[in-house]
BAFI-3210 file (N, C-alpha, C; in Angstrom, 3 decimals, decimal comma, padded with zeros to 6 digits):
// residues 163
n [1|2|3|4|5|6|7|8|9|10|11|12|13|14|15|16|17|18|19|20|21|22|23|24|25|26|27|28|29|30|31|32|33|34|35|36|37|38|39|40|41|42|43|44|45|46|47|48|49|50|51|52|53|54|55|56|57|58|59|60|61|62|63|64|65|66|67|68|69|70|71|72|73|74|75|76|77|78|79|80|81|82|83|84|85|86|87|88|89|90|91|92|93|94|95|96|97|98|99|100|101|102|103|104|105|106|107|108|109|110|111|112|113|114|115|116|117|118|119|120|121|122|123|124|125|126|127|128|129|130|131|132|133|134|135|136|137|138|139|140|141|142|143|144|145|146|147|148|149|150|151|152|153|154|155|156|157|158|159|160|161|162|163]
n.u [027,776|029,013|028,996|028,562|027,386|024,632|024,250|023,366|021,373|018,959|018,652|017,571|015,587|014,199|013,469|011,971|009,629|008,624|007,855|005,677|004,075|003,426|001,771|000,069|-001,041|-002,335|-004,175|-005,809|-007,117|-007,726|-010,031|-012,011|-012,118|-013,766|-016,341|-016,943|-017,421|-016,018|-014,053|-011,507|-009,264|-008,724|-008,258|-006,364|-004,387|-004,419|-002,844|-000,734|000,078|000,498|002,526|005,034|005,263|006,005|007,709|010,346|010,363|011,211|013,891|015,135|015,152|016,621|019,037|019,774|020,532|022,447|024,114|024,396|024,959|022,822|023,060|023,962|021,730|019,836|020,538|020,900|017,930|017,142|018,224|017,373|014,094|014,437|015,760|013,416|011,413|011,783|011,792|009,771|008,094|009,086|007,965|004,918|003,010|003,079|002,736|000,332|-001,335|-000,693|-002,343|-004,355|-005,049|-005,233|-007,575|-009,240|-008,909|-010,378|-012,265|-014,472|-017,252|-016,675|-015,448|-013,331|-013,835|-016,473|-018,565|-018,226|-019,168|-017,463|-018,079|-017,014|-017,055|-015,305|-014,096|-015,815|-016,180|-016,804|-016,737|-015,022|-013,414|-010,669|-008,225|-006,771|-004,506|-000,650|-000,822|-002,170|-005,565|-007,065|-008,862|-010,959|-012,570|-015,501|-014,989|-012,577|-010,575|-007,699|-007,584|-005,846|-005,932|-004,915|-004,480|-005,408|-006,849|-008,768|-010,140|-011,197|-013,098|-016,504|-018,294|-020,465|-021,506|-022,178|-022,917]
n.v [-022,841|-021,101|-017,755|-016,925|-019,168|-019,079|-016,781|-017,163|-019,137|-017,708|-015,755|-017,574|-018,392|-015,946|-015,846|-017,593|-017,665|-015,370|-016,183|-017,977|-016,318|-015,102|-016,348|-017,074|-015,027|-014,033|-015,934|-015,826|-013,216|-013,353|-015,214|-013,109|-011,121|-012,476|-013,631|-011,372|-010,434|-008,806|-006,373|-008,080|-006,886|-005,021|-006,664|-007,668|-005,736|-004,725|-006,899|-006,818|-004,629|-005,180|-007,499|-005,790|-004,557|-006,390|-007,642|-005,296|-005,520|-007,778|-007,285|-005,155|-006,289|-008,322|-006,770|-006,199|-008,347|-008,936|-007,166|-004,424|-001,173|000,575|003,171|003,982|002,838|004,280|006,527|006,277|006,079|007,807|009,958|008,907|009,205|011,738|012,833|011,908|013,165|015,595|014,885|014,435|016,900|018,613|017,714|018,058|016,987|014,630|013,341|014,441|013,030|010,147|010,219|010,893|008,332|006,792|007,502|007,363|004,741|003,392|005,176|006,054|006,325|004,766|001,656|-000,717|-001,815|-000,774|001,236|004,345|007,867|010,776|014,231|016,701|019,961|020,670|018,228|015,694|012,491|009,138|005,503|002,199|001,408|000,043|000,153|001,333|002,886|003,696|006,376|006,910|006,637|004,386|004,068|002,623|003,278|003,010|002,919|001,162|002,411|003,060|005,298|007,034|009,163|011,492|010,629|012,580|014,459|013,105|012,853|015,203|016,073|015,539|012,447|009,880|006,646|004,508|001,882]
n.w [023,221|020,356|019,539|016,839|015,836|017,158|016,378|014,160|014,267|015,690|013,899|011,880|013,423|013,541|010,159|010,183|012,015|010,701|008,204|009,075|010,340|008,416|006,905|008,394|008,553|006,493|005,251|007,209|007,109|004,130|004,910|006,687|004,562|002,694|004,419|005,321|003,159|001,407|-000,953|-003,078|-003,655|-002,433|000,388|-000,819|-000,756|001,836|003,149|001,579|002,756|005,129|005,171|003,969|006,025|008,250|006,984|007,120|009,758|010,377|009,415|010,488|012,926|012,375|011,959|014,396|015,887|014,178|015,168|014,419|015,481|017,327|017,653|014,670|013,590|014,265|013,079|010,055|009,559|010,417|008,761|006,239|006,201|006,521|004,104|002,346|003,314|002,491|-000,533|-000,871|-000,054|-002,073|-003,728|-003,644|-004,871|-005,478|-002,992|-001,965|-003,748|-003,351|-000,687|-000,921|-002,725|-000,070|001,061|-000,967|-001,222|001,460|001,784|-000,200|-002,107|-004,524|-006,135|-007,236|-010,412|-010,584|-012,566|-013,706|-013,564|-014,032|-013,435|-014,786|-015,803|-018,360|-019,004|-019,031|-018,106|-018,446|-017,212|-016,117|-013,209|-013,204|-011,552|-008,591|-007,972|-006,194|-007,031|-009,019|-010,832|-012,739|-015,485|-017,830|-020,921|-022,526|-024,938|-024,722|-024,115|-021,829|-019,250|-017,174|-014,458|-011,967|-008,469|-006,615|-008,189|-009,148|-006,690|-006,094|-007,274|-008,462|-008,552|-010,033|-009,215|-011,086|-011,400]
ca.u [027,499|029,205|028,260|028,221|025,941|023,771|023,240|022,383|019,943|018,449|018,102|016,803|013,886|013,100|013,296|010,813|008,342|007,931|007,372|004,500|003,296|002,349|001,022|-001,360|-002,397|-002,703|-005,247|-006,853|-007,266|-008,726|-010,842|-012,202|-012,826|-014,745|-017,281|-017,834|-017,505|-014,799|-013,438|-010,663|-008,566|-008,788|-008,005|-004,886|-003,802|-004,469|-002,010|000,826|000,773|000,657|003,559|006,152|005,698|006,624|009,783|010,850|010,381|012,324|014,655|015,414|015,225|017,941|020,325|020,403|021,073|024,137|025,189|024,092|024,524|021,261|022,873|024,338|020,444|018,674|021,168|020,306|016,820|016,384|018,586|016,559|013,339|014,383|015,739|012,709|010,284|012,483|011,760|007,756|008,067|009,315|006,676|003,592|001,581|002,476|002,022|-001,175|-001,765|-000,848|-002,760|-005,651|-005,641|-005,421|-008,960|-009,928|-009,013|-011,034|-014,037|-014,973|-018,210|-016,620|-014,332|-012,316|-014,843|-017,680|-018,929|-018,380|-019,381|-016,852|-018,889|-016,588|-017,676|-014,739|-013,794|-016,302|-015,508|-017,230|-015,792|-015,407|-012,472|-009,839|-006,915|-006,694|-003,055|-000,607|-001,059|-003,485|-006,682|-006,868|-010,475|-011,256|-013,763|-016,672|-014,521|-011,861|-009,127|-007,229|-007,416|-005,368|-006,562|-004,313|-006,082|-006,157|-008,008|-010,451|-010,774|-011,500|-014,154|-018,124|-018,551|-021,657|-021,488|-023,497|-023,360]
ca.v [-022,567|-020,241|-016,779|-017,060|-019,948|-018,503|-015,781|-017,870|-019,668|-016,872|-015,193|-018,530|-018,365|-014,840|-015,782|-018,998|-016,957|-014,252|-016,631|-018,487|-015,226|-013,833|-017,483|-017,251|-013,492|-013,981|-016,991|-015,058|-012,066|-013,978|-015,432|-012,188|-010,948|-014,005|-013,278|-010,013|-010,135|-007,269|-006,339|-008,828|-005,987|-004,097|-007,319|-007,989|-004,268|-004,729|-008,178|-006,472|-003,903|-005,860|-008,026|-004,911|-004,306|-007,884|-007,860|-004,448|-005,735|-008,928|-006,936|-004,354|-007,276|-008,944|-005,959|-005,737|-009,676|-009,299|-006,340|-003,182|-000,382|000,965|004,892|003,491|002,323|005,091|008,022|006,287|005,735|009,655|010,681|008,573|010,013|013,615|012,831|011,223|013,980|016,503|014,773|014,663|018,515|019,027|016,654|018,123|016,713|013,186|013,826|014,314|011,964|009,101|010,480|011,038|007,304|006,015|008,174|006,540|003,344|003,750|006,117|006,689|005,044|003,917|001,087|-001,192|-002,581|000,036|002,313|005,866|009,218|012,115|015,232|017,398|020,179|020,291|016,755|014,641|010,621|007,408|004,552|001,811|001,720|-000,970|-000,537|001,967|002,687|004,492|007,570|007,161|005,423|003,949|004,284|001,691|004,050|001,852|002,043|000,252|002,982|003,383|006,301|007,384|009,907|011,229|010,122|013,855|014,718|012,152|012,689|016,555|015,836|014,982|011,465|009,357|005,874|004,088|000,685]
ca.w [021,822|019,882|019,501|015,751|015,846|017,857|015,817|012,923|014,740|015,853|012,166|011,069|014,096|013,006|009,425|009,918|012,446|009,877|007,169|009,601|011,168|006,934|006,409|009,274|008,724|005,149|005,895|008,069|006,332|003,475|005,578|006,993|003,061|002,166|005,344|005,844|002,089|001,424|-002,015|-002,984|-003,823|-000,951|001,401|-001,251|-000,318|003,634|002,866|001,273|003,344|006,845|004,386|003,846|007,391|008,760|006,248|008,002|010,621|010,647|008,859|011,451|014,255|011,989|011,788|015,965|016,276|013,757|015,648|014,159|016,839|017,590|017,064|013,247|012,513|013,944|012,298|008,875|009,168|010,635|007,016|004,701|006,521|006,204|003,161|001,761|003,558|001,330|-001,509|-000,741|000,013|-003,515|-004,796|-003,310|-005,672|-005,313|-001,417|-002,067|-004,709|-001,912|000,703|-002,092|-002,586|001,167|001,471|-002,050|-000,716|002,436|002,562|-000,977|-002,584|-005,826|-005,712|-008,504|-011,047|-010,544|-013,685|-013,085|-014,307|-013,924|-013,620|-015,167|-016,933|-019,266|-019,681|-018,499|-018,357|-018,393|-017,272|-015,134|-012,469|-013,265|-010,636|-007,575|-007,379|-005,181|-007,770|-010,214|-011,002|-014,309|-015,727|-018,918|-021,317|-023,603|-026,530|-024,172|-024,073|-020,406|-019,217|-015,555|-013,345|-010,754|-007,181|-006,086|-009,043|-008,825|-005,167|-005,739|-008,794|-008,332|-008,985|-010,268|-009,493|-012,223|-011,065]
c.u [028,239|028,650|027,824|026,976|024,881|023,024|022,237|021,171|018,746|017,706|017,156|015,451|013,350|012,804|011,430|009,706|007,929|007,342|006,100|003,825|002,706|001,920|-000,760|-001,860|-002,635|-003,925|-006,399|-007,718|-007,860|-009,978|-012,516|-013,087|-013,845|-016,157|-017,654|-018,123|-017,303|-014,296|-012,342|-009,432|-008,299|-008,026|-006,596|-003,690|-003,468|-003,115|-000,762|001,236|001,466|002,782|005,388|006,274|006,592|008,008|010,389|010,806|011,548|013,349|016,123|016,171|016,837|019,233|020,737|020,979|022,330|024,880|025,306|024,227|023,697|021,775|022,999|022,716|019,548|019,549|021,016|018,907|015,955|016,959|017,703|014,769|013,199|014,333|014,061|011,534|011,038|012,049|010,348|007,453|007,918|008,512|005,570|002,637|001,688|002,529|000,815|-001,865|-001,930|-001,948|-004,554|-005,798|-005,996|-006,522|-009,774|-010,198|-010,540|-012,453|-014,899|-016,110|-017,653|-015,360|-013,966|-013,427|-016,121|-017,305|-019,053|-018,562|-018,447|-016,956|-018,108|-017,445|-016,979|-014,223|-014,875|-015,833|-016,299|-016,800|-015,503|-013,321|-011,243|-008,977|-006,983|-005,044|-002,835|-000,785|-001,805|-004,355|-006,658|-008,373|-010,379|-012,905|-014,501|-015,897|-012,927|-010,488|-008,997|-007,283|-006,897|-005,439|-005,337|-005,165|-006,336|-006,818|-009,309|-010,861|-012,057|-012,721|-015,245|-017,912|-020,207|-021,372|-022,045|-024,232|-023,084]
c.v [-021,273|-019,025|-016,421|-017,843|-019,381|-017,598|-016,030|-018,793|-018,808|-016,569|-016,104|-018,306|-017,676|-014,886|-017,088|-018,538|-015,819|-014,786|-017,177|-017,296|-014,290|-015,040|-017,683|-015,803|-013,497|-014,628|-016,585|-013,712|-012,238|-014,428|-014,078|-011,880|-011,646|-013,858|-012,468|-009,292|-008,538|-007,542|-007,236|-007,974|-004,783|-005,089|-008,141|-006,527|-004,331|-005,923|-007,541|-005,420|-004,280|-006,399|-006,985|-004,357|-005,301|-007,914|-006,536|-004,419|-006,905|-008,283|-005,890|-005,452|-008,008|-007,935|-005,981|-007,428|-009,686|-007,936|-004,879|-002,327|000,681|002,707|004,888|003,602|003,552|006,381|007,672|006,038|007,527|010,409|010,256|009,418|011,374|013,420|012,544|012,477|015,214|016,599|014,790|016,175|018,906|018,659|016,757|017,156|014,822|012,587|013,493|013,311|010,281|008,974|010,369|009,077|005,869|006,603|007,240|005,582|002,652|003,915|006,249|005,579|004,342|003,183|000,132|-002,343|-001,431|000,608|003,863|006,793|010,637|013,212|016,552|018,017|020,368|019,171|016,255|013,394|010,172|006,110|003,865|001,197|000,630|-001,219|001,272|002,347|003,868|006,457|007,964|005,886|005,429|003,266|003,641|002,099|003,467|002,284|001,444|000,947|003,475|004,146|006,621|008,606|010,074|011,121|011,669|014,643|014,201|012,766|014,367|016,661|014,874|013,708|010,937|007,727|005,220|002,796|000,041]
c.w [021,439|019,506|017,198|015,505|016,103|017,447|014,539|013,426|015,342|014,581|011,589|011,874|013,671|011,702|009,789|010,382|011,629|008,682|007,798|009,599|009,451|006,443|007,104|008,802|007,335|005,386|006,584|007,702|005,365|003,711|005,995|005,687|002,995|002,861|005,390|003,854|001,389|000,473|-002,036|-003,243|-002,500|000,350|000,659|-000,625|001,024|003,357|002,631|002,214|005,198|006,237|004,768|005,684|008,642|008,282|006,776|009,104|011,418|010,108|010,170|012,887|013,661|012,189|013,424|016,128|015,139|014,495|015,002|015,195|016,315|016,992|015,784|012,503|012,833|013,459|010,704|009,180|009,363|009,411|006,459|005,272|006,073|004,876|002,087|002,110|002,415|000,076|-001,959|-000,904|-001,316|-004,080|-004,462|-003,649|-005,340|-003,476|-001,295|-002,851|-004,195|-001,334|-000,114|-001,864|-001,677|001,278|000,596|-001,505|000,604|002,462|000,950|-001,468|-003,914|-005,311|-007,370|-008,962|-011,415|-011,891|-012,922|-014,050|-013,423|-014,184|-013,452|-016,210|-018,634|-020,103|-019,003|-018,958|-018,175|-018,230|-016,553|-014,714|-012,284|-011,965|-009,974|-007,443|-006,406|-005,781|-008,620|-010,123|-012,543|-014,478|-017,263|-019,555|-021,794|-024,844|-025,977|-024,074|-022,242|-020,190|-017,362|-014,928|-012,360|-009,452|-006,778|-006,967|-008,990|-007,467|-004,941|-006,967|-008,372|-009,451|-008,947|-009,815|-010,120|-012,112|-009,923]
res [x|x|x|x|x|x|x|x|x|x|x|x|x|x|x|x|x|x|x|x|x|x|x|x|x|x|x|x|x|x|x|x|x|x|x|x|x|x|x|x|x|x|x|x|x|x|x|x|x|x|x|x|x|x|x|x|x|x|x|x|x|x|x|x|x|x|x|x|x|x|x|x|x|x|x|x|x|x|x|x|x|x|x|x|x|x|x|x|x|x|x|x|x|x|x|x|x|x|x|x|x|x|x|x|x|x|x|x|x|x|x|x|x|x|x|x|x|x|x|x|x|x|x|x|x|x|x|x|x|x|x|x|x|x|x|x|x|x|x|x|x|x|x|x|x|x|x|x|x|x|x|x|x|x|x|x|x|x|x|x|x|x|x]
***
């Protein structure tokens, strides 16, 4: 067999086992939710993130079967790193604003749907918790206006849960 072939049959295995291997853990992972009866938002989050890991994964696996050399992939992946920690440095805030809503995500008692009270004494809020993102929470007030929160604000601010 040709070494060309070969590699395309290859690519194709790792393409087809990565498409099975996020069919079954999706499935499964749903599954999981459904039983132990786990936010559906939370077990879409666990999903995409398993997801972006699988496609960097097959991705990576693809670049060494066409022939990437290994010093080529790891002298860009240690630039975009630095680079990218550089650009976090500069950006404290949305550093924290991340890291704020992998804790959110996690440990905190309010989650996406709940009514909350934001026991500020200058602004206080009311409002119940639409969407968790990777930087802000976006809080929907009773006269129906959005309102977004960065997560390390919220995180650092006495909450009520109401419901």
């Amino acid at each position: 067999m040709e070494p060309l072939q070969l590699k395309i049959i290859q690519s194709a295995l790792i393409l087809v086992g990565m498409v099975i291997l996020i069919i079954v853990i999706k499935g499964t992972l749903r599954r999981l939710g459904n039983r132990y009866h786990l936010q559906k938002d939370r077990t879409m989050f666990t999903i995409k993130v398993i997801n972006i890991s699988l496609y960097t994964a097959a991705a990576i696996t693809l670049l060494f079967i066409w022939g990437v050399d290994q010093k080529d992939l790891v002298l860009f992946l240690s630039s975009f790193v630095a680079l990218l920690g550089i650009a976090l440095f500069a950006q404290w805030s949305l550093l924290s604003n991340v890291t704020a809503s992998i804790l959110l995500f996690v440990s905190h008692p309010a989650k996406v749907g709940d009514t909350i009270n934001i026991l500020d004494k200058d602004y206080p809020l009311t409002g119940k918790i639409k969407d968790i993102g990777a930087f802000f929470v976006s809080i929907e007030t009773e006269t129906k206006e959005i309102i977004t929160i960065p997560n390390s604000l919220l995180f650092q601010k006495m909450i009520k849960v109401v419901d």
